[in-house]
PDBQT receptor file of N, H, CA, C and O in Angstrom, charges set to zero:
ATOM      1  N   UNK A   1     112.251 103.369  75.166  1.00  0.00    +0.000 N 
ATOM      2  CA  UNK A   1     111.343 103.480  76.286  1.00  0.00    +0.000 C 
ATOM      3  C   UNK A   1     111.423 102.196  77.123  1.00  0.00    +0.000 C 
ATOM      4  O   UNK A   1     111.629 101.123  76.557  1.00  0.00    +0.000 OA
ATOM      5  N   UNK A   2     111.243 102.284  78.661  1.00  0.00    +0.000 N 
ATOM      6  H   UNK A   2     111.076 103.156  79.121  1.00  0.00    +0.000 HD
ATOM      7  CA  UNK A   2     111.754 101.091  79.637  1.00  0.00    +0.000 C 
ATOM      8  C   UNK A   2     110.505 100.733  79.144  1.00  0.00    +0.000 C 
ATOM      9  O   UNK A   2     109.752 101.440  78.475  1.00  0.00    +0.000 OA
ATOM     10  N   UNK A   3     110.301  99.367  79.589  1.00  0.00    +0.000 N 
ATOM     11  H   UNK A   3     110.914  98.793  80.132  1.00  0.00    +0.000 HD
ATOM     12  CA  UNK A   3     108.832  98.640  80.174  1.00  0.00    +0.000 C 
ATOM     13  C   UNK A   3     108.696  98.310  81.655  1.00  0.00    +0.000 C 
ATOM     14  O   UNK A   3     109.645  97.841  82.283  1.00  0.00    +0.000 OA
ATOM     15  N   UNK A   4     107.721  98.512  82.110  1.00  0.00    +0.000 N 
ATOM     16  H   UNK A   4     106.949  98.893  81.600  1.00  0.00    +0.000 HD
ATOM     17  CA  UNK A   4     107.678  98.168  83.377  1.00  0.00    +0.000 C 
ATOM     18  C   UNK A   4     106.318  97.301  83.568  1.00  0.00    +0.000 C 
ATOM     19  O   UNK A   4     105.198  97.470  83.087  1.00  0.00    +0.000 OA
ATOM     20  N   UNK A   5     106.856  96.255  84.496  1.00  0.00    +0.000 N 
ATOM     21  H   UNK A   5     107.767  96.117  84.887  1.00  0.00    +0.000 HD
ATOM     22  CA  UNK A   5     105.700  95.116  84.488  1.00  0.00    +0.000 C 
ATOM     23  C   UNK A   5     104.898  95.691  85.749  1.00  0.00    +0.000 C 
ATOM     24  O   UNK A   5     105.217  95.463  86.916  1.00  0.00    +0.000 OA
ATOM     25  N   UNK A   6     103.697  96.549  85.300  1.00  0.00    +0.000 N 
ATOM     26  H   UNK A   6     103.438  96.734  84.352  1.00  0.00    +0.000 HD
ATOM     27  CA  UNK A   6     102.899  96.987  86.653  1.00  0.00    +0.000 C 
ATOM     28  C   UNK A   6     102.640  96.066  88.230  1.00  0.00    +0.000 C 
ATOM     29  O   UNK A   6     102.589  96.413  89.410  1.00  0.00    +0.000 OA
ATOM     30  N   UNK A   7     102.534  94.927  87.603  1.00  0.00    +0.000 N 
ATOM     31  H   UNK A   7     102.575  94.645  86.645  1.00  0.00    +0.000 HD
ATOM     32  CA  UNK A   7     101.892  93.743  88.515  1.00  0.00    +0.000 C 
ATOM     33  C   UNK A   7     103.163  93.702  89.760  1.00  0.00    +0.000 C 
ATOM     34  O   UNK A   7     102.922  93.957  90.940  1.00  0.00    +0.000 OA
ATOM     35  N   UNK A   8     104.621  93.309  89.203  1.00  0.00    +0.000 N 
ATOM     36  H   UNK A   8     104.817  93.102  88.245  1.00  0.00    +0.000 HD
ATOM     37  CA  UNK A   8     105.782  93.288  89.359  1.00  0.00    +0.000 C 
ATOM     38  C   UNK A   8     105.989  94.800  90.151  1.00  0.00    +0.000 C 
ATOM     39  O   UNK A   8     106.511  94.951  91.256  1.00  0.00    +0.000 OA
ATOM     40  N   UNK A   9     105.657  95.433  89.628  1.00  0.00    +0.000 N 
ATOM     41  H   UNK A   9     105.233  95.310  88.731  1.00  0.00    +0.000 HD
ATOM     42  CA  UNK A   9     106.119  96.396  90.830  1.00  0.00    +0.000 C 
ATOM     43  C   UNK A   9     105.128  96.716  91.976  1.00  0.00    +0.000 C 
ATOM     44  O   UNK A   9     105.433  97.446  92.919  1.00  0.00    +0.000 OA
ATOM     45  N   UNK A  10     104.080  96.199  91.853  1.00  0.00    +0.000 N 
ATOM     46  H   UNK A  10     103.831  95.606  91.087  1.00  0.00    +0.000 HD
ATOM     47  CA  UNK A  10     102.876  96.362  92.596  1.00  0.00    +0.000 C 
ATOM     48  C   UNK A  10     103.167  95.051  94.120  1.00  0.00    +0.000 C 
ATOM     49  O   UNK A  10     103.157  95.108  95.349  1.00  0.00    +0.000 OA
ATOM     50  N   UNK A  11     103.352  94.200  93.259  1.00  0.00    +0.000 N 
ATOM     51  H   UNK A  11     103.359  94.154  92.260  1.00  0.00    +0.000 HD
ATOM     52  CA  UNK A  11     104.286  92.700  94.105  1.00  0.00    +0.000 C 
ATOM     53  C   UNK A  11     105.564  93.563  95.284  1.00  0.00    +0.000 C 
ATOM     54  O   UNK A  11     105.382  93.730  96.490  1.00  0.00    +0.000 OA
ATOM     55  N   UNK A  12     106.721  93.962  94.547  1.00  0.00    +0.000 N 
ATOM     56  H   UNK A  12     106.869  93.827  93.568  1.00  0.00    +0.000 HD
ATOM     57  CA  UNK A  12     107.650  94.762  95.345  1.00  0.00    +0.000 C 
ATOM     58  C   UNK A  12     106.762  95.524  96.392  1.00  0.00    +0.000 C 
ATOM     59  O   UNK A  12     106.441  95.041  97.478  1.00  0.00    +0.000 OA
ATOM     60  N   UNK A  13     106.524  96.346  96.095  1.00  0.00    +0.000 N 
ATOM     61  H   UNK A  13     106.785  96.738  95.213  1.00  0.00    +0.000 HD
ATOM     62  CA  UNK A  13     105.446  97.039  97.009  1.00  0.00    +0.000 C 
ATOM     63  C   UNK A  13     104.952  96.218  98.327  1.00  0.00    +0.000 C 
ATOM     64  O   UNK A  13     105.240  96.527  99.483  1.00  0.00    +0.000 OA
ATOM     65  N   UNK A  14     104.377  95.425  98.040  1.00  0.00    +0.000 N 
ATOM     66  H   UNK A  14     104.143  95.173  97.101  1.00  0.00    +0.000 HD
ATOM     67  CA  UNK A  14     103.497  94.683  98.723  1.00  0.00    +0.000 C 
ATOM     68  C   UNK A  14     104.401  94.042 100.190  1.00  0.00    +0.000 C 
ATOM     69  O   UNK A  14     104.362  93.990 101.419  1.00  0.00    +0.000 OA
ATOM     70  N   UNK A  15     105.378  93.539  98.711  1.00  0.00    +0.000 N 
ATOM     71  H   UNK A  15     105.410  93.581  97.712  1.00  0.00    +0.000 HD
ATOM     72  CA  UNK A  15     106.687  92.652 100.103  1.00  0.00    +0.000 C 
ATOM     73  C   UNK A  15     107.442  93.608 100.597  1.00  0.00    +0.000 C 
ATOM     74  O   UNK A  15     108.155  93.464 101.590  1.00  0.00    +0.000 OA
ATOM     75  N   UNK A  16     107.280  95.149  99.611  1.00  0.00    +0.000 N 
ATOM     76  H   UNK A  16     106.701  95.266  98.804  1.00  0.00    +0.000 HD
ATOM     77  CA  UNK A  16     108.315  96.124 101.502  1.00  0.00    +0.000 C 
ATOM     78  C   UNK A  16     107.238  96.515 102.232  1.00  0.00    +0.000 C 
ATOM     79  O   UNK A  16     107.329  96.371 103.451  1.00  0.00    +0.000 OA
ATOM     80  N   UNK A  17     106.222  96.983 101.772  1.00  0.00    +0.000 N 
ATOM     81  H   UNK A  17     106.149  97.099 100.782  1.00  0.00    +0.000 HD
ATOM     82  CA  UNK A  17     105.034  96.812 103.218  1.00  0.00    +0.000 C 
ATOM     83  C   UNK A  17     105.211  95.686 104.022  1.00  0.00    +0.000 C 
ATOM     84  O   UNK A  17     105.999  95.802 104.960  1.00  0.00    +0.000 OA
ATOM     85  N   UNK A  18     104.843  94.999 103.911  1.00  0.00    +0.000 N 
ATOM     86  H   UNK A  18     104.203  94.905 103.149  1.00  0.00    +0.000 HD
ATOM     87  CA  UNK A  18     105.172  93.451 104.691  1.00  0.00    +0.000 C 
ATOM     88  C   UNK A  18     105.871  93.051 105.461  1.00  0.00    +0.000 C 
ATOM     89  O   UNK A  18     105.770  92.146 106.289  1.00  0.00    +0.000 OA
ATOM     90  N   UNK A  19     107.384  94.405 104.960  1.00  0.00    +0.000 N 
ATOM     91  H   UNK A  19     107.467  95.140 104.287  1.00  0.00    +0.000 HD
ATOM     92  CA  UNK A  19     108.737  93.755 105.721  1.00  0.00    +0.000 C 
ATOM     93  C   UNK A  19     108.836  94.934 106.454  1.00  0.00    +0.000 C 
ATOM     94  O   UNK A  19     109.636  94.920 107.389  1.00  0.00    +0.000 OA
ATOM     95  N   UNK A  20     108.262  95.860 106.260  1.00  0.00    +0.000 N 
ATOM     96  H   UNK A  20     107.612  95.872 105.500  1.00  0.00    +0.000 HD
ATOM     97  CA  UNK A  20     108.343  97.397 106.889  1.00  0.00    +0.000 C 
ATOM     98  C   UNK A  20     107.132  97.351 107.755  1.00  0.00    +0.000 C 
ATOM     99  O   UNK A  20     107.051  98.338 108.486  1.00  0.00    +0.000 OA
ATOM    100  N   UNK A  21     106.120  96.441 107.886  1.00  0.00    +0.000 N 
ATOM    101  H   UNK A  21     106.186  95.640 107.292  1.00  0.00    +0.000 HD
ATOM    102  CA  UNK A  21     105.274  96.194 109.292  1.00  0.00    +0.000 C 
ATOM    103  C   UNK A  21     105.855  95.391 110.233  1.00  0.00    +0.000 C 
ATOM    104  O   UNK A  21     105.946  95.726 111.414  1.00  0.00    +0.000 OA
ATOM    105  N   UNK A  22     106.379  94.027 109.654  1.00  0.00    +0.000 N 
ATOM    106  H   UNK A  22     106.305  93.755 108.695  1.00  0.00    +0.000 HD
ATOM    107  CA  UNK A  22     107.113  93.195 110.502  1.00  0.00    +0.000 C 
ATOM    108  C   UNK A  22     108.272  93.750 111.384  1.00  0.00    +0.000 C 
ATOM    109  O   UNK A  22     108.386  93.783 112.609  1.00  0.00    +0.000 OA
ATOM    110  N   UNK A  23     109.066  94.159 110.423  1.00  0.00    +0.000 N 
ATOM    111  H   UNK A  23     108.974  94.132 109.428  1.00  0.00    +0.000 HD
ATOM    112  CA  UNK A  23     110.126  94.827 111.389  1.00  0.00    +0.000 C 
ATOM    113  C   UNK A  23     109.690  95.830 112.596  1.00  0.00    +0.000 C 
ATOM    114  O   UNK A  23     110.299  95.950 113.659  1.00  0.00    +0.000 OA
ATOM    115  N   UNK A  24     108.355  96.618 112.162  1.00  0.00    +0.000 N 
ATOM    116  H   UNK A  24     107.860  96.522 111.299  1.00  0.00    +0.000 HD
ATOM    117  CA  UNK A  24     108.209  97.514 113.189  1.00  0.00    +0.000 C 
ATOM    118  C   UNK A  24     107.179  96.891 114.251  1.00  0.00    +0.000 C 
ATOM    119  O   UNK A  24     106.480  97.653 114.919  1.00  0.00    +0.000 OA
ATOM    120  N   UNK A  25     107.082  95.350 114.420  1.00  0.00    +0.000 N 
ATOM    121  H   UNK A  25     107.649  94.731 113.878  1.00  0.00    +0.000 HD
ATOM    122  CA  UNK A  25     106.505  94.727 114.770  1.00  0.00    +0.000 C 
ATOM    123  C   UNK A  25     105.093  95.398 115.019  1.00  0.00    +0.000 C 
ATOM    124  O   UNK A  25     104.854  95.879 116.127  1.00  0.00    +0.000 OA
ATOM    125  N   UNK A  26     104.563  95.420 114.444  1.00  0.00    +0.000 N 
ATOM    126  H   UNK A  26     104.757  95.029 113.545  1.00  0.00    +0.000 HD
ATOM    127  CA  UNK A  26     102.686  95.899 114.196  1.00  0.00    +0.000 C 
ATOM    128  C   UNK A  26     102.142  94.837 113.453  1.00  0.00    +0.000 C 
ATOM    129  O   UNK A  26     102.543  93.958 112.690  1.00  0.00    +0.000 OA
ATOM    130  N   UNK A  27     100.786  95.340 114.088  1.00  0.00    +0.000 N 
ATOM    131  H   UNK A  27     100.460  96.054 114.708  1.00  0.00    +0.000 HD
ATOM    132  CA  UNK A  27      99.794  94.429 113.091  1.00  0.00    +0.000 C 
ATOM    133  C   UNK A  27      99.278  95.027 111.985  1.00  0.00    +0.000 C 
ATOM    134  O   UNK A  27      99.550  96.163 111.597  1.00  0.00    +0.000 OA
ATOM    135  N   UNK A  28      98.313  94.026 111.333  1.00  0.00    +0.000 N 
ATOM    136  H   UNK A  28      98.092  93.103 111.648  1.00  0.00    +0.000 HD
ATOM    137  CA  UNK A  28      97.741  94.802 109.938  1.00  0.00    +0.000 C 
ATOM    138  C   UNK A  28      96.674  95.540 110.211  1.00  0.00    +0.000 C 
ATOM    139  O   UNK A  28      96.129  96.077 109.246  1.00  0.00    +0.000 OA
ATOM    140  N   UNK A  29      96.065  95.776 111.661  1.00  0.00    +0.000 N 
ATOM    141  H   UNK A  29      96.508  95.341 112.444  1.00  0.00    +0.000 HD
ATOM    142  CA  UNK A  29      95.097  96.117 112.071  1.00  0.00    +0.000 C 
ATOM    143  C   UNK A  29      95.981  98.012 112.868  1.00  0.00    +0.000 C 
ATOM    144  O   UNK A  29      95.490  99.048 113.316  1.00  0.00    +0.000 OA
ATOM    145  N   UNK A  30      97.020  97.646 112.698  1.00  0.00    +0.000 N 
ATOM    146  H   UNK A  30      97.419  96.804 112.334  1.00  0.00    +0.000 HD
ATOM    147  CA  UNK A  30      97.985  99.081 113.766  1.00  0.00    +0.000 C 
ATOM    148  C   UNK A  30      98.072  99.772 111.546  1.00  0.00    +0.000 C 
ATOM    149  O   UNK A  30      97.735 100.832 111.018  1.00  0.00    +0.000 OA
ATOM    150  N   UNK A  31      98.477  98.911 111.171  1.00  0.00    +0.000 N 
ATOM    151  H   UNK A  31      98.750  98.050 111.600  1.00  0.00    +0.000 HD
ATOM    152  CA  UNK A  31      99.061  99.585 109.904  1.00  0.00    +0.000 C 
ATOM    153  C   UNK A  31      97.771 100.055 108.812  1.00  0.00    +0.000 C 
ATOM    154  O   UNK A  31      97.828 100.829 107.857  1.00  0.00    +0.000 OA
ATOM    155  N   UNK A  32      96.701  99.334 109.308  1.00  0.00    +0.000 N 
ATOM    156  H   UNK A  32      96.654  98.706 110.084  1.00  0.00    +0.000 HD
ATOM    157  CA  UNK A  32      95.420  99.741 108.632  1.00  0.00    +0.000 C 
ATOM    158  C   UNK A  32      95.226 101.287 109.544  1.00  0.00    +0.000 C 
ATOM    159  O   UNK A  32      95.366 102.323 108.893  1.00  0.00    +0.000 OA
ATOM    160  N   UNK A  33      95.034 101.347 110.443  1.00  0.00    +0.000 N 
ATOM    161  H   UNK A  33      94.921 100.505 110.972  1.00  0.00    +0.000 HD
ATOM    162  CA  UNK A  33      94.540 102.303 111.095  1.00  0.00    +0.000 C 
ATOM    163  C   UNK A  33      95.497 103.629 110.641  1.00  0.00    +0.000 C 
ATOM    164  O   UNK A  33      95.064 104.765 110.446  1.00  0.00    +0.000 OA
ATOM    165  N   UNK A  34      96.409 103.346 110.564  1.00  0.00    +0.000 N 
ATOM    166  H   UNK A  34      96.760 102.423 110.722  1.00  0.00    +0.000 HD
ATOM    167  CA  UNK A  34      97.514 104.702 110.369  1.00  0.00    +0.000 C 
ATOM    168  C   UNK A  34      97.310 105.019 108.845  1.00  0.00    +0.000 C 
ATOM    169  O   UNK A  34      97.581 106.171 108.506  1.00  0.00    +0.000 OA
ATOM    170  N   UNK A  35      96.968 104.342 108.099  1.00  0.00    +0.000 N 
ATOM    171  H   UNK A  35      96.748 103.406 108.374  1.00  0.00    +0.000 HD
ATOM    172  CA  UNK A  35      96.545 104.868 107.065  1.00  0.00    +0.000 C 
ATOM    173  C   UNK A  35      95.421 105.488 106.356  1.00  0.00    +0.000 C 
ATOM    174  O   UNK A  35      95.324 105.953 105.220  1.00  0.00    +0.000 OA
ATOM    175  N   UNK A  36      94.345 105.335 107.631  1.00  0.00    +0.000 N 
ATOM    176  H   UNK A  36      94.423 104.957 108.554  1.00  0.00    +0.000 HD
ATOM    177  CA  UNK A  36      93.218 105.948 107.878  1.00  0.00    +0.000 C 
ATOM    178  C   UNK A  36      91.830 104.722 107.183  1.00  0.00    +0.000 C 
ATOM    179  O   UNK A  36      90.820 105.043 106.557  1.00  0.00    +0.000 OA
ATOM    180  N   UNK A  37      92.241 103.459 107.548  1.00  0.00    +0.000 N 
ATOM    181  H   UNK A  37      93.061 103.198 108.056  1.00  0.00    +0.000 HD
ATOM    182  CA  UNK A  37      91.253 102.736 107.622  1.00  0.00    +0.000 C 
ATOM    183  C   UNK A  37      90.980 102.320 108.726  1.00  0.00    +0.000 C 
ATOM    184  O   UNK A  37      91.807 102.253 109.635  1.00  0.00    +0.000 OA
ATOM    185  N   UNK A  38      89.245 101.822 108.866  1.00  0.00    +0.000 N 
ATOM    186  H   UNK A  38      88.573 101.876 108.128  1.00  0.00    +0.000 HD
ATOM    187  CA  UNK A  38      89.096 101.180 110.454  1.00  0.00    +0.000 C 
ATOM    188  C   UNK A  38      89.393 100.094 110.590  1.00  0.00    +0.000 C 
ATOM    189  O   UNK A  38      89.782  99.762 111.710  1.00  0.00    +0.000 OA
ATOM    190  N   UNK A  39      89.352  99.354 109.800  1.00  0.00    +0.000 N 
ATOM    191  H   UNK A  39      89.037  99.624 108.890  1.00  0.00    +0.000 HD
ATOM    192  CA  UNK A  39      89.578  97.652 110.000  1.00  0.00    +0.000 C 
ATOM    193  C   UNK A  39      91.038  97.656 108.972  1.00  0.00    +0.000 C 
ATOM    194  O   UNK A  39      91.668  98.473 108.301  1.00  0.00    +0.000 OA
ATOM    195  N   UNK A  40      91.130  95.816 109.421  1.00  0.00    +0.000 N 
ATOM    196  H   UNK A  40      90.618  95.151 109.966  1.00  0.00    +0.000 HD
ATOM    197  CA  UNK A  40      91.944  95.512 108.675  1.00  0.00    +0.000 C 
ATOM    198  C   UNK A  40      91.906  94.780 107.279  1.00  0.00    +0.000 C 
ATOM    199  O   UNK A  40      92.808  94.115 106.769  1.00  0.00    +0.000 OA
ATOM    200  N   UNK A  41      90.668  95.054 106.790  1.00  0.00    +0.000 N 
ATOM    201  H   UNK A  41      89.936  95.594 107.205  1.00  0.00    +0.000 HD
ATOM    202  CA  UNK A  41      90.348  94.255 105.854  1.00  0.00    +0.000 C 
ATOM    203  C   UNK A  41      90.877  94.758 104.624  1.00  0.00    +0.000 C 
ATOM    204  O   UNK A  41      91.546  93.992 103.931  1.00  0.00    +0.000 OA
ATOM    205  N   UNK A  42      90.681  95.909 104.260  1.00  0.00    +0.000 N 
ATOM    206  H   UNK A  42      90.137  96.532 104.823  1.00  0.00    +0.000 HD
ATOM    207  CA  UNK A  42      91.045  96.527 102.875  1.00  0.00    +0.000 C 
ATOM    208  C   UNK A  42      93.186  96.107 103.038  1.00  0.00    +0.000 C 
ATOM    209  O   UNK A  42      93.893  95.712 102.111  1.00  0.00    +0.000 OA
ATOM    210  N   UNK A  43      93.663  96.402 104.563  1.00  0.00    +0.000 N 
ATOM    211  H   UNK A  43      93.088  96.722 105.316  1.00  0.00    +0.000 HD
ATOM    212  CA  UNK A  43      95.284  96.250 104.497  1.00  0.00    +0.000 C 
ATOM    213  C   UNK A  43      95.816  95.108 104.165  1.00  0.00    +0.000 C 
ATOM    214  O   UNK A  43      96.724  94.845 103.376  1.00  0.00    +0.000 OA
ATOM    215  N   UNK A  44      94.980  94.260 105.037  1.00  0.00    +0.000 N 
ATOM    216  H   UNK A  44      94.243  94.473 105.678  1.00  0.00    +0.000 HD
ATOM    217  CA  UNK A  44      95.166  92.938 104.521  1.00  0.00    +0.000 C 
ATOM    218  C   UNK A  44      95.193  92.568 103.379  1.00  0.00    +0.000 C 
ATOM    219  O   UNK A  44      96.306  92.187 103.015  1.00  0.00    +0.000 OA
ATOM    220  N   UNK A  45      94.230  92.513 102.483  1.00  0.00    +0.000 N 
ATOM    221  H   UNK A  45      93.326  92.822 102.778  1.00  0.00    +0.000 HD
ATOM    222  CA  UNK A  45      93.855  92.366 101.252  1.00  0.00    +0.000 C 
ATOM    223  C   UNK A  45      94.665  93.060 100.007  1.00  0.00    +0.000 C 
ATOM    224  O   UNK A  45      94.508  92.706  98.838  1.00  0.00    +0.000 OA
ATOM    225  N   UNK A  46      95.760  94.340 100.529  1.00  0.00    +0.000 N 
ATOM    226  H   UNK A  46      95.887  94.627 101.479  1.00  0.00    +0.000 HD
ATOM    227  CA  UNK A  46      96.174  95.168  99.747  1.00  0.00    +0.000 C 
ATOM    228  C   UNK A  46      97.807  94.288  99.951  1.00  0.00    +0.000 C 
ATOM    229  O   UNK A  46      98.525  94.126  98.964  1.00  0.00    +0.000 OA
ATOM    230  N   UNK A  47      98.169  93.853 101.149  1.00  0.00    +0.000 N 
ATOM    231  H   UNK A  47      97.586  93.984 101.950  1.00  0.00    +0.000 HD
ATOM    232  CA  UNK A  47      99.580  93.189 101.388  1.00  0.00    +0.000 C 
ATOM    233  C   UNK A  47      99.463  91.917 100.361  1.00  0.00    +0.000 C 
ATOM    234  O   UNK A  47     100.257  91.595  99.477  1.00  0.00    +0.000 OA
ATOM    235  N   UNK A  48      98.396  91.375 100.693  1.00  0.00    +0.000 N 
ATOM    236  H   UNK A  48      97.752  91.636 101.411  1.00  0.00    +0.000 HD
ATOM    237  CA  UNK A  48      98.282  90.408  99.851  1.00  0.00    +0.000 C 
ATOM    238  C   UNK A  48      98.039  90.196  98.239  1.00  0.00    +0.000 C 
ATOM    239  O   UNK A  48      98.312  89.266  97.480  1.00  0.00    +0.000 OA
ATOM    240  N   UNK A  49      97.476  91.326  98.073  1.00  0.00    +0.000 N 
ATOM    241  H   UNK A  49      97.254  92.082  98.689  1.00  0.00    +0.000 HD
ATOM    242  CA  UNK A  49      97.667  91.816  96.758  1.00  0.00    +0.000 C 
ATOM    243  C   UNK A  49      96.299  90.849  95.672  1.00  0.00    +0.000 C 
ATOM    244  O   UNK A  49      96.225  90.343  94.552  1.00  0.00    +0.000 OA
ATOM    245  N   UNK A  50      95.456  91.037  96.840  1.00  0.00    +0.000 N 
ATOM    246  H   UNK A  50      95.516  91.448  97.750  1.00  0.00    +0.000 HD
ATOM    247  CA  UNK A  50      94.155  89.933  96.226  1.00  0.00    +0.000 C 
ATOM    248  C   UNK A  50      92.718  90.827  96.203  1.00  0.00    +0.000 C 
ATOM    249  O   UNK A  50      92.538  91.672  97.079  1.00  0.00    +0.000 OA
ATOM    250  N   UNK A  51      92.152  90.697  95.615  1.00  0.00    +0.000 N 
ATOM    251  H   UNK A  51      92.298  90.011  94.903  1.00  0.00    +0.000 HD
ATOM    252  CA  UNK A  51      90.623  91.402  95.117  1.00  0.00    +0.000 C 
ATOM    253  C   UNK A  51      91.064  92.716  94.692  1.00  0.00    +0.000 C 
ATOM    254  O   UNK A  51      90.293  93.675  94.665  1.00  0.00    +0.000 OA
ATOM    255  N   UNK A  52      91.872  92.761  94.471  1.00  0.00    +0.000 N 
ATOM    256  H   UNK A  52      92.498  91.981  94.493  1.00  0.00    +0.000 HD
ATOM    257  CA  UNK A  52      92.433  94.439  93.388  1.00  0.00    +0.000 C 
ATOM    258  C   UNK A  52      92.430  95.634  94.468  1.00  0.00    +0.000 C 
ATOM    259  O   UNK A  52      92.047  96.798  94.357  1.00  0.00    +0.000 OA
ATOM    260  N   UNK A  53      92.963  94.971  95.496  1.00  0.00    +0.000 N 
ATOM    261  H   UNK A  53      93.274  94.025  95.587  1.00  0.00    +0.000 HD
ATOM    262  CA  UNK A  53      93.587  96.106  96.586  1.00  0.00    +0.000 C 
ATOM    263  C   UNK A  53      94.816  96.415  96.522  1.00  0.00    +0.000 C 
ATOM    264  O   UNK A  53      95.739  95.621  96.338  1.00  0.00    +0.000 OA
ATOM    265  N   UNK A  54      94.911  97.749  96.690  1.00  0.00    +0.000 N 
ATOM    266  H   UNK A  54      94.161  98.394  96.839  1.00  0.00    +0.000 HD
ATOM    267  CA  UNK A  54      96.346  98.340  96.077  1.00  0.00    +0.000 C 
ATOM    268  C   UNK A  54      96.278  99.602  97.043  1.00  0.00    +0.000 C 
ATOM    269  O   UNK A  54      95.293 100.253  97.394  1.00  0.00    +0.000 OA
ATOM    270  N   UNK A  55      98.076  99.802  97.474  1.00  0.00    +0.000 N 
ATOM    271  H   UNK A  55      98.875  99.273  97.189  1.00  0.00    +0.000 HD
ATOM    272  CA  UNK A  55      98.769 100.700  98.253  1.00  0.00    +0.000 C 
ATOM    273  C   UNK A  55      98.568 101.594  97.245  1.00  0.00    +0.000 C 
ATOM    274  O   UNK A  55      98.608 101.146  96.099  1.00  0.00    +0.000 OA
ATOM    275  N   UNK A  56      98.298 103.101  97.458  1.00  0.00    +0.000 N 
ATOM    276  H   UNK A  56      98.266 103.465  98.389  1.00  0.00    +0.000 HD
ATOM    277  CA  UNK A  56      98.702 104.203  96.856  1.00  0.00    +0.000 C 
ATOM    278  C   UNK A  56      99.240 104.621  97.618  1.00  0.00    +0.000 C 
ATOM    279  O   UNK A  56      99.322 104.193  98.770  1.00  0.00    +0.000 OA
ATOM    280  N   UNK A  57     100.180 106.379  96.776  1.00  0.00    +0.000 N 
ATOM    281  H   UNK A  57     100.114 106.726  95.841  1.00  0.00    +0.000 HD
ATOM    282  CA  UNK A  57     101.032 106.911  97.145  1.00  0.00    +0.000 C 
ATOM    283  C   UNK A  57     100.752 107.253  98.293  1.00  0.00    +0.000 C 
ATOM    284  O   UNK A  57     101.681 107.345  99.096  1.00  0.00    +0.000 OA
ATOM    285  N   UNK A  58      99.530 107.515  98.679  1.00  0.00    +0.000 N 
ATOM    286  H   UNK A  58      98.775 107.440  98.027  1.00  0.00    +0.000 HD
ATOM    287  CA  UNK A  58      99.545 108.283 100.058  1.00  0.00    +0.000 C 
ATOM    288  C   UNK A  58      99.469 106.939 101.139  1.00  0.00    +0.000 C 
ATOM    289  O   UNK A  58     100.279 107.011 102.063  1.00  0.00    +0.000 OA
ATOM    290  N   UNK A  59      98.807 106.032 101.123  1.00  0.00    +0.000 N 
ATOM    291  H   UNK A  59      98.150 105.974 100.372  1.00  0.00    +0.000 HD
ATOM    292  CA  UNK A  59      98.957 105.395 101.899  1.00  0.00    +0.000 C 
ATOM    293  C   UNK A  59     101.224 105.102 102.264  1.00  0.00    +0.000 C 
ATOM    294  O   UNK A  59     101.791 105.232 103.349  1.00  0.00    +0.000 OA
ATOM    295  N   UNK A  60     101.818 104.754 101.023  1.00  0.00    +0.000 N 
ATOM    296  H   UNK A  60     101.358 104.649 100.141  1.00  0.00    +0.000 HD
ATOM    297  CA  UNK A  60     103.096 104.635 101.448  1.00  0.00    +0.000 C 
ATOM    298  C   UNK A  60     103.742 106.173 101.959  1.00  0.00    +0.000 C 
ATOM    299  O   UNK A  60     104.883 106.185 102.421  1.00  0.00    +0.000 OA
ATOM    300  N   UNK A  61     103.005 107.374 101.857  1.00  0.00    +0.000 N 
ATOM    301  H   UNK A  61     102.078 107.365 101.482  1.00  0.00    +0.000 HD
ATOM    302  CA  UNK A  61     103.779 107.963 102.818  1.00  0.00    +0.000 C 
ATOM    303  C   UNK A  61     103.281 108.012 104.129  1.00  0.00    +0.000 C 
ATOM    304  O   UNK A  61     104.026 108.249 105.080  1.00  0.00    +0.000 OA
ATOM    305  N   UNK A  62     102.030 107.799 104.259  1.00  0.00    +0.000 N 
ATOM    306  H   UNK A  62     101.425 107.607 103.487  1.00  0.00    +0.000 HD
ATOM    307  CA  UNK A  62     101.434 107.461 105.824  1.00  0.00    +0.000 C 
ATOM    308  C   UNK A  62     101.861 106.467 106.658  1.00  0.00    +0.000 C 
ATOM    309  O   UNK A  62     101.969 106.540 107.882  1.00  0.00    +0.000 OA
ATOM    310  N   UNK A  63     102.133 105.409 105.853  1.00  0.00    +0.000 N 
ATOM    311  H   UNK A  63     102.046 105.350 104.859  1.00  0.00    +0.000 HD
ATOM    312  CA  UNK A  63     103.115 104.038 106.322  1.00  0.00    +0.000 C 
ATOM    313  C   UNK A  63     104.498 104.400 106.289  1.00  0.00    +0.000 C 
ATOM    314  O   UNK A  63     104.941 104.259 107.429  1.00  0.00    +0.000 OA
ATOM    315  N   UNK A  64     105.140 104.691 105.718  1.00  0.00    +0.000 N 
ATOM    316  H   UNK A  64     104.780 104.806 104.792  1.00  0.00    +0.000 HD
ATOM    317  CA  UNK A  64     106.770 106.029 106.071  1.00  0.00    +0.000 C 
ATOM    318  C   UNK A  64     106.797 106.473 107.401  1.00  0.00    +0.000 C 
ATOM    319  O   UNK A  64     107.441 105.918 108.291  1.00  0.00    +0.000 OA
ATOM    320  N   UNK A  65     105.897 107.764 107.581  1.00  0.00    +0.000 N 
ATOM    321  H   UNK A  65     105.373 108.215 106.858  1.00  0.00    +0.000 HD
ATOM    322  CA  UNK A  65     106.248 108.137 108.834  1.00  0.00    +0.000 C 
ATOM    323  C   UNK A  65     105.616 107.989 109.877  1.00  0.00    +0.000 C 
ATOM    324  O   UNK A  65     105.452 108.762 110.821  1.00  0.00    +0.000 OA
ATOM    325  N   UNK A  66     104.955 106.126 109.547  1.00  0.00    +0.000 N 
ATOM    326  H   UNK A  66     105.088 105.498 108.780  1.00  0.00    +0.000 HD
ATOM    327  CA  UNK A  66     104.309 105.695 110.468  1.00  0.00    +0.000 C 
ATOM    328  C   UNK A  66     105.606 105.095 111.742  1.00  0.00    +0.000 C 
ATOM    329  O   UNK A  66     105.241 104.597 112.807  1.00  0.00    +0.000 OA
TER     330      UNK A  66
C-alpha cells in the first residue's frame, strides 16, 4: 500500500492554484468569487494553506473552467 503525505499533497495543490491564478492573471478576490465565495478571505487563506482552509474537489473544478 502507497503512503501519501496528506499535508504534501494539500501543499501541491495550493502552489498549482497559485500558479493557475497568476498565470491567468486574476486576483484572489476574481478566484474567490468563481468559486462561489464573496470575499477573499476563505481563498486567501486556502492558497495559503493557514487556519485549516482547504480547496475541495469542487472548488478545483470551478477553478478549471474558470
Amino acid at each position: 500500500m502507497c503512503h501519501y503525505d496528506v499535508e504534501e499533497i494539500h501543499a501541491q495543490i495550493r502552489h498549482n492554484v497559485k500558479l493557475l491564478r497568476e498565470m491567468k492573471g486574476k486576483s484572489q478576490l476574481e478566484m474567490a468569487l468563481a468559486i462561489g465565495h464573496s470575499s477573499a478571505a476563505f481563498y486567501a487563506k486556502a492558497e495559503l494553506g493557514i487556519q485549516r482552509k482547504k480547496f475541495n474537489v469542487e472548488h478545483l473544478v470551478k477553478l478549471r473552467m474558470f
